[in-house]
Steps between C-alpha positions, in 0.01 A plus 500: 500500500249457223616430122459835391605710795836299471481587116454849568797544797683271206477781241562819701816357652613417148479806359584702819778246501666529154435878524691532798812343332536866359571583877744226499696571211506952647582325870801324238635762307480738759682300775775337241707851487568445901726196420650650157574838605797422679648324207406727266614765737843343522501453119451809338657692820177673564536782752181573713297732299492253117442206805204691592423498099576132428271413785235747389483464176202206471356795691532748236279229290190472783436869475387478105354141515302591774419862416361313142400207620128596613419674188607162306273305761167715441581493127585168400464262863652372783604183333656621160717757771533184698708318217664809429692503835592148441664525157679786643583305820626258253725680258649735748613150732671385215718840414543568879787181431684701223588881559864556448480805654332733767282706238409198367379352826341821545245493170446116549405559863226766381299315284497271792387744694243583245295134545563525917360843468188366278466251720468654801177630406340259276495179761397684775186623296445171364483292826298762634220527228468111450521403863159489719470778766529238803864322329641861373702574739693190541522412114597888497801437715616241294653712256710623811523127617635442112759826534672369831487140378721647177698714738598198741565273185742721318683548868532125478618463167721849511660283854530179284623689202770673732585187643606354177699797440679368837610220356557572129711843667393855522556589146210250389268738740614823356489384137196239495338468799287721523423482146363206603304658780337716253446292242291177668219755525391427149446158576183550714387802273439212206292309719249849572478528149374125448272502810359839369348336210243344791396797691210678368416860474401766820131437519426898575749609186315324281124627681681842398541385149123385443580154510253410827478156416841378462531692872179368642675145374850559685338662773256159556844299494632691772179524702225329419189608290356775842865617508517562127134670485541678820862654367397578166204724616793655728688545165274688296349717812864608564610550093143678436684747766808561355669682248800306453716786527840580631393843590261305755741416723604867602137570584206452713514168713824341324761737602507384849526076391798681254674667810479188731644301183799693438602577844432115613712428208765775543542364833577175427795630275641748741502285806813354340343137432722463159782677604545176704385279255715614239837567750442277776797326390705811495381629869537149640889520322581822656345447836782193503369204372697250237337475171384184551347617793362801361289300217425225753339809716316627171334184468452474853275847502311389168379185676368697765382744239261220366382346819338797594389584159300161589368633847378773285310298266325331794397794664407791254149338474500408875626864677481723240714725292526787767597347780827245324606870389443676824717185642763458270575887425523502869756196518700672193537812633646336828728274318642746288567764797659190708751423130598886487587540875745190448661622196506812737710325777680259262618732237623309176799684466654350809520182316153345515310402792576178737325140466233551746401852389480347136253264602293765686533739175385207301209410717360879490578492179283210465211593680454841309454233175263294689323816562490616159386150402256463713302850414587794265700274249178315409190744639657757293463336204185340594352796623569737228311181240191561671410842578475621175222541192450252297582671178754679577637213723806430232607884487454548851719201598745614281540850744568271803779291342622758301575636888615209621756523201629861501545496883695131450711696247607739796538227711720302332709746337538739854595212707904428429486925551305515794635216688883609345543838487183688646388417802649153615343165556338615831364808350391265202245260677372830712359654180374169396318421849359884474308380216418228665311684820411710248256207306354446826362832597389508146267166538415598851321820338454389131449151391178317517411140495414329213458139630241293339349816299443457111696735237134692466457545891842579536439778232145615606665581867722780327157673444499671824822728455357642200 
């Protein structure tokens, strides 16, 4: 590898690399509640509808953060929104430790949610518009890489943290512990804000501001001089075409990339993936298991969780976005059906279900994460980063997680109902592997391939369905 081709693959995996922390710190703070809401549960004697509400609440956050989050990016840049989400990430770790009481947890948890919500659109955009066409996808699926490494690491420490409570006795769990689970997520969010000070500005947002030859400059880093000439006459063919408004996006050729966005990413909500990540302790409890064994089993499924987040990474470039989702929506919505039908003939209310059926619920269990991993949890993101126009890029994003958000919200909060009082375990995992089947009709008949396309070809190709 020459000098400057190593110089250039050198650059783009720093700042792909320190922006993708962002999707470490939302894999964090979303994950951390699965350990503490058992404690906290316990503490405040929580019955199942305000434990739907202490577990949602970061989620009551992501709706605003990422509802305002693409207007901030357009207006002031992806890297002054960048170190926005990491002072929040910051300050909200640190209070997460203190709440005395469940309102309290509730407010701190939203302006959590507010940077994971932020987040959740600004990296995604920011890989995608400094990363070249033929490295996008698999610097795109680091931020996903990043959110499973955060959700595996905060199993671990939530485990660790609960084993300490073992020894110090279970009072030390239900007053501290998981303050401590909570609160070690600052500690990373410090080290995004340092690293941020490295990471330049998103060559096309500042083409879109008139300044074409600090982007020409960013955009030779990440390329080479033909890459940066050759993208920069993409840039201003595709912003002399645009308006740059919201409105544009319920028009012409953009309402069908819109439609594919939101259901992709309404899908990947309603398939159930956090109502395991957030109470996978609490169905692995139920089903029978010790605690011990129930956070042991957490961390178990999170490792698996990021292993095939890594098969994804090596093959998004290689296969192809449409076929890992016509795969793994396939494997999910087998895996899920196999989970309700033993919940169906094990019902929990008999008193949890025997050794060997645990381990089979665990391994189905296990495989519909490795599913997730290894297609719509990343390809959703990635996806909905590159189909849309440039200008309105930011605003656009901000629709997609702003879905991904609300329909988390009903998620989260419907599960300890569903699964309690509605319509069982079994019934439960059904309506999440519907969804599932579901996704795949929908990118049978729907979703196009985007592999090794530029942002301007992938927006040209919307032409057609005007």
């Amino acid at each position: 590898m020459s000098d400057s081709r190593a110089s250039t693959v050198r650059f783009v995996l720093f700042a792909s690399g320190v922006t993708a922390i962002g999707g470490f710190l939302f894999g964090y703070d979303t994950a951390v509640i699965n350990g503490a809401n058992w404690y906290i549960k316990k503490l405040w004697d929580l019955d199942p509808g305000w434990e739907g509400m202490v577990t949602a609440a970061m989620l009551l956050g992501c709706i605003p953060g990422a509802m305002f989050a693409g207007f901030l990016s357009d207006r002031f840049g992806r890297k002054r929104l960048l170190f926005l989400c990491a002072i929040l990430y910051a300050v909200s770790g640190v209070l997460s430790a203190l709440p005395r009481t469940k309102e309290e947890f509730l407010l701190v948890r939203f302006l959590s949610g507010l940077g994971i919500g932020a987040s959740s659109m600004i990296c995604p955009v920011y890989i995608a518009e400094i990363a070249p066409e033929k490295w996008r996808g698999r610097l795109g699926t680091l931020f996903q890489l990043a959110i499973v490494v955060g959700i595996f690491l905060t199993l671990l420490v939530n485990m660790l943290v609960q084993g300490v409570g073992r020894e110090l006795g279970e009072q030390w769990n239900l007053e501290t512990g998981w303050r401590w689970m909570l609160g070690l997520g600052a500690v990373p969010a410090v080290v995004f804000i340092l690293l941020l000070f490295a990471v330049p500005e998103s060559p096309r947002w500042l083409a879109q501001q008139g300044r074409e030859g600090e982007a020409e400059g960013i955009l030779r880093l990440a390329g080479g001089a033909e890459h940066a000439q050759r993208q920069m006459e993409d840039i201003r063919g595709a912003l002399a075409q645009e308006e740059g408004r919201f409105s544009e996006l319920l028009t012409g050729p953009f309402r069908r990339p819109l439609l594919i966005a939101v259901v992709l990413m309404a899908c990947s909500q309603f398939c159930g993936i956090n109502a395991i990540i957030y109470y996978s302790t609490r169905i692995f409890k139920a089903a029978g298991a010790t605690e011990a064994a129930a956070f042991t089993a957490t961390v178990g499924m999170g490792l698996v969780n990021l292993l095939f987040t890594f098969v994804a990474v090596a093959l998004v470039d290689r296969l192809g976005r449409r076929p890992l989702l016509v795969i793994g929506t396939a494997i999910q919505a087998a895996a899920l059906a196999l989970v309700g039908w033993m919940f169906h003939i094990h019902p929990i209310q008999e008193g949890g279900i025997e050794t060997l059926e645990l381990v089979k619920l665990f391994s189905c269990i296990v495989t519909f994460s490795a599913a997730f991993a290894l297609a719509l949890g990343p390809i959703g993101w990635l996806f909905s980063s590159e189909i849309f126009p440039n200008r309105v890029r930011g605003r656009a994003m901000s629709v997609a997680a702003m879905t991904v958000w609300i329909t988390d919200l009903i998620v989260t909060w419907s599960f300890p109902k569903l699964n309690d009082h509605w319509v069982g375990p079994a019934g439960t995992f059904w309506i999440y592997g519907g969804v599932s089947l579901f996704a795949l009709l929908f990118v049978l008949a729907a979703v196009p391939e985007t592999k090794g396309r530029t942002l301007e070809e992938i927006e040209r190709s919307w032409a057609r369905y005007s």
